[in-house]
N, C-alpha and C positions, 0 to 999 in steps of 0.2 A: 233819693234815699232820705225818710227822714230823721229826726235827730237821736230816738230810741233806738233805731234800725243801726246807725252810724255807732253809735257808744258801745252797741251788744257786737257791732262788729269789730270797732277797736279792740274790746276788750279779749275777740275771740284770735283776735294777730298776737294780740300781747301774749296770750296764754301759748298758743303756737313755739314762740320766739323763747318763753321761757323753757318749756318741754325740752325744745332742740339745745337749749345748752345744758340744761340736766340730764340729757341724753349724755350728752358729750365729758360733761364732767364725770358722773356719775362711775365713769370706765376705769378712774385714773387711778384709786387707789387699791382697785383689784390686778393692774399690771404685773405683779409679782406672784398672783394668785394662780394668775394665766400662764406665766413660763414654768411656774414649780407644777402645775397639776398634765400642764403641755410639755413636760420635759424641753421645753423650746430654748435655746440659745437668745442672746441679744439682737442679732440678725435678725433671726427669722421673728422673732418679737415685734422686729422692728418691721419689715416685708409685711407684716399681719395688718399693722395700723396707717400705713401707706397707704392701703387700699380707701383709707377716708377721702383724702384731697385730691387721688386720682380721680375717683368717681364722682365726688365731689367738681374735679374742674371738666371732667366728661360732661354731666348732664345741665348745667348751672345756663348755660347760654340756648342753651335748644329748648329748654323750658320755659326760658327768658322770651324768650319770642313764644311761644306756644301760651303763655298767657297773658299777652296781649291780642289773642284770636280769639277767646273763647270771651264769652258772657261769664258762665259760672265760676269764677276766680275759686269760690269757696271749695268746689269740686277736685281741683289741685290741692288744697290746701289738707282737706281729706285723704288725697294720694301721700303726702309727703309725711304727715303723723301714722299714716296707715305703716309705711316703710320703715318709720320707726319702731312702731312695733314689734312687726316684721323681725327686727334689727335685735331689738330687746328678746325675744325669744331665742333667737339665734346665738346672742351671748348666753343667753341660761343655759343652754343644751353645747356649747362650744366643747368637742373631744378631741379636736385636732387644730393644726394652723391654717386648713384651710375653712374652715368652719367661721373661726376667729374671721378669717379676711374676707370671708362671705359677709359675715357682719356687719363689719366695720365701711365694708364699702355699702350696703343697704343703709348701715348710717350718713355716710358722705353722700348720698343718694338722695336720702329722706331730708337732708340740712339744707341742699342746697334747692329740691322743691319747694320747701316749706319758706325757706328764707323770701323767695324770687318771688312767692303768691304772696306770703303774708304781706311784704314793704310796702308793696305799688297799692295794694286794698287799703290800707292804713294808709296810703297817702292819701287817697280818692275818700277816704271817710273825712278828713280835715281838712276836706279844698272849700273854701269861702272861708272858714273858722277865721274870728281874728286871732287867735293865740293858738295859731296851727303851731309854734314850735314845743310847747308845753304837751299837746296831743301828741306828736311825732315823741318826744323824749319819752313818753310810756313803753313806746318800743325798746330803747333801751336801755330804761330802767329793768324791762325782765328779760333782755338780755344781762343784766348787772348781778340781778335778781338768782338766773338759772347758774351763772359764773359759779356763786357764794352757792346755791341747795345743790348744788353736782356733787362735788368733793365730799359735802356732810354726807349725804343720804348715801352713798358711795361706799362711804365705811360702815355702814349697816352689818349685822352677821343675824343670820349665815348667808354667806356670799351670793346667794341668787335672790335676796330680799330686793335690793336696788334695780337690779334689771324689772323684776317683776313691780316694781311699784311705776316705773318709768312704763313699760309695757301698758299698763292698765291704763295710767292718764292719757298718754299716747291716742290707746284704743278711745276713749271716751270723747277726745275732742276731734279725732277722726269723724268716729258718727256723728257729732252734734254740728263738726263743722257741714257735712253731707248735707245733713236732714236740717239742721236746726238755724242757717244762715239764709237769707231770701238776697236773688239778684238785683240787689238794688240798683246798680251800676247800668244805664242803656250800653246798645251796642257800640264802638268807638267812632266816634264821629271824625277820627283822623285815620289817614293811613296808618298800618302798623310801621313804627320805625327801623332804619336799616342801623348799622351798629356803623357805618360812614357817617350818616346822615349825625348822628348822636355825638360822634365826638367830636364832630367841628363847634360843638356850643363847649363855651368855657366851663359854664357850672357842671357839666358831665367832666369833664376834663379837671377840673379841679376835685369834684370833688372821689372822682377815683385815685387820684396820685396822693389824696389826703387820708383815706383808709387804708392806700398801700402800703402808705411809709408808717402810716400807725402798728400797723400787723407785722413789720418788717421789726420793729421795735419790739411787739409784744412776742414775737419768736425769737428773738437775741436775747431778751430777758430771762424769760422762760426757761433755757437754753442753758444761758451762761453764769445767772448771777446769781443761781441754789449752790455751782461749782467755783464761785466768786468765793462766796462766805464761806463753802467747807474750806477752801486754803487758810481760811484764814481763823479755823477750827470755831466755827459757827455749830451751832445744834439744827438737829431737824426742826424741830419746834420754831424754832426763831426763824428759818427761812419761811415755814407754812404761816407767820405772823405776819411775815410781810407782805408776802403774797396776798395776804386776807385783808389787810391793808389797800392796799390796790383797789380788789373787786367791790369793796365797800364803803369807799369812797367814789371810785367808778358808781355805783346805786345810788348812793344818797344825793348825789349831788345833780343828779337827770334833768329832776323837775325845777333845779336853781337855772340850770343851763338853758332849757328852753325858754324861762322867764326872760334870763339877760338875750336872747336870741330874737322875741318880739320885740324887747324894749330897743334892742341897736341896731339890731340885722345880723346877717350872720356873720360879717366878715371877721369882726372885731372879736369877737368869743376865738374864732378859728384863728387871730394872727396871734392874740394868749397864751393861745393854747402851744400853739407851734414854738414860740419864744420858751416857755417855761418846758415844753418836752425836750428841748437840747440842752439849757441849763442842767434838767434832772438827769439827763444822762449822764452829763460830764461829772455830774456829783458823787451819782450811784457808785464811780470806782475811784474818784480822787479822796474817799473816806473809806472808814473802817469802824467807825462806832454805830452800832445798834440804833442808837438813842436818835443819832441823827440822822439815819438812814429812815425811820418811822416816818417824818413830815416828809421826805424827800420821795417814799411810796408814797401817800397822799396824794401829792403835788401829781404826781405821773398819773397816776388814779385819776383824778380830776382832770387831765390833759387826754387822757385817752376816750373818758367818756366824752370833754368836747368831741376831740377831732369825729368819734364816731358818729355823735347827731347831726354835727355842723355839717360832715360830707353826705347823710343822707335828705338834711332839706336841700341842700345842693342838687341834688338827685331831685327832689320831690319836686323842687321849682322849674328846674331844668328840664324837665320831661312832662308831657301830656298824654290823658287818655290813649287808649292803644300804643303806648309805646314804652309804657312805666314800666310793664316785667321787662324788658330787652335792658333798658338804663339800669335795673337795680341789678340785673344779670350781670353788666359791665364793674357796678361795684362791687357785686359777690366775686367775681372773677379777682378784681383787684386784690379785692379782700382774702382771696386764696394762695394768690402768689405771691403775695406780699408773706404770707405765711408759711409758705416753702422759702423763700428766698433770707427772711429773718437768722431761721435758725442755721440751714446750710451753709448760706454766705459766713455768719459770723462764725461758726465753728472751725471754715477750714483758715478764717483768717487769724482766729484765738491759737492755731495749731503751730501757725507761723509766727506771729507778731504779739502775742501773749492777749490775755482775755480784756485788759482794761482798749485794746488798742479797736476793736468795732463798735464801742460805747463812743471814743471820740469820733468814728468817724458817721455814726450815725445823728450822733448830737451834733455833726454840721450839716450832714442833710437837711436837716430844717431849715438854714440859710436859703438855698434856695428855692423851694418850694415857698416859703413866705415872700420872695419874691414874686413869682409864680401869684400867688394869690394876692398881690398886690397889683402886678398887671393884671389880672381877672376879673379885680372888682367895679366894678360899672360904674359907681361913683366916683372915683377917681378916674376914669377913663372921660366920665363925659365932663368934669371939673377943668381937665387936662386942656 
């Protein structure tokens, strides 16, 4: 593949990766849109958006392997914007709840195609690159990117403007990824990998338990700490501040990460990051001022977009030709259930032991999993 070929393909993952979470955001501030015009209860609201990370952890592993079989990577990548499409019309026209959960799972559908083609392409386009981690951090930066234009474009009126703009871009990189992407990629000169085979290597192994625990965090969050601050008669405004905080420091900071990631390796960025994600947690509820809750989102912000680059060169190094969709499948997966597990876990244990009490205990999670990635690290392994 040569070097034009590689950037118009970069650039064509990155656009992918940004679509699917402007997909995803895009939805959130029409939620209330949907139960008053659905007459729908909280339940069934909730039954409606479920159908995301079911479908979601259905198709993410079959895929995984299915595109490490094929030649045309880019031909997936066109199935998974096509489905959001798909998805995007289906919310414009949604009249009932099962409509709604059509949708939402051809969104979980189309996330988890698009994520499992776009990675492993985007790794294969930066393999010899010396500053592959600065290339890889594009991915998500418009992951960081789609976080911040979901929510905006989101509140758009009248209500079906968002769908339909998401729809269109959708449609657009669908065909261009079809038509407009050449196989640059030979056939795989390895076996396809088994998901055995995969996780007896550390860097898979680390670097899935390092996204899970991330997304385990960012569903407690998410979850708990908008019903943190109303206790403590906080405004709507000032939680959507912090939040926004977060996703754009998660952005800005992408292309710093990947810099400090060629210049040390990746461990040292990943053991930062893990140290200051447990501190921020324990902080998030041992305070109550605004003021200092601002650098303390940051601080997570910048820890989140680590853990996410650091565990996908983890993935990128860890894995070869024909086996990359199967490895990034294993993080998508992580990536999923870490995201079930966040917000569920921590709500029924806030039901019981009050909301500050899954902030401490997930800020000691990081204990040892930076163990974990200290025995991992190959330089102290072979120093030892």
């Amino acid at each position: 593949m040569d070097k034009n070929t590689r950037i118009k393909t970069l650039l064509v993952c990155c656009g992918v990766i940004f679509t699917d979470m402007l997909g995803y955001g895009i939805i959130t501030p029409s939620i209330p849109i949907f139960a008053e015009l659905l007459k729908a209860s909280e339940a069934e609201i909730g039954f409606a958006f479920s159908a995301y990370p079911v479908a979601f952890l259905f198709v993410v592993l079959p895929f995984g392997k299915l595109v490490d079989r094929v030649r045309r990577k880019n031909f997936i990548i066109a199935l998974g914007m096509f489905l959001l499409f798909i998805s995007s019309l289906f919310l414009i026209c949604a009249k009932s709840i099962l409509i709604l959960s059509l949708a939402r799972a051809f969104q979980g559908m189309a996330s988890a195609v698009s994520w499992v083609a776009a990675q492993p392409l985007a790794a294969q386009c930066t393999e010899g690159w010396e500053k592959k981690g600065i290339q890889l951090s594009l991915v998500s930066t418009s992951y960081g990117l789609g976080m911040i234009a979901g929510p905006l474009i989101g509140s758009l009126n009248p209500f079906e403007l968002p769908f339909i703009i998401c729809a269109a871009i959708a449609f657009l990189l669908s065909v261009f990824s079809f038509f407009g992407i050449k196989p640059g990629v030979k056939k795989p000169e390895v076996q396809v990998g088994s998901i055995s085979a995969l996780l007896k290597r550390h860097g898979i192994i680390l670097g899935c338990v390092i996204i899970l625990y991330a997304y385990i965090c960012v569903g407690m969050i998410e979850l708990l700490f908008p019903l943190y601050m109303d206790s403590l008669s906080f405004k709507k405004y000032e939680i959507g501040i912090l939040f926004g905080v977060i996703a754009v420091v998660l952005t800005i900071c992408q292309p710093l990460i990947g810099m400090w990631i060629n210049r040390s390796g990746t461990y040292r960025p990943m053991y930062t990051a893990l140290v200051l994600t447990g501190i921020s947690l324990f902080l998030f509820v041992k305070t109550s001022s605004f003021l200092f809750w601002v650098p303390i989102a940051g601080v997570f912000g910048f820890c989140l977009g680590a853990l996410v680059i650091t565990s996908m060169y983890l993935i990128a190094v860890s894995s070869r030709t024909g086996e990359q969709g199967l490895a990034y499948g294993l993080w998508n997966l992580s990536f999923s259930i870490g995201y079930l597990i966040g917000p569920a876990g921590s709500g029924v244990i806030s039901n019981y032991f009050g909301i500050p009490v899954p902030f401490f205990i997930t800020s000691i999670l990081a204990v040892p999993i930076l163990f974990l990635g200290l025995r991992f690290n190959p330089a102290l392994r072979e120093g030892a």
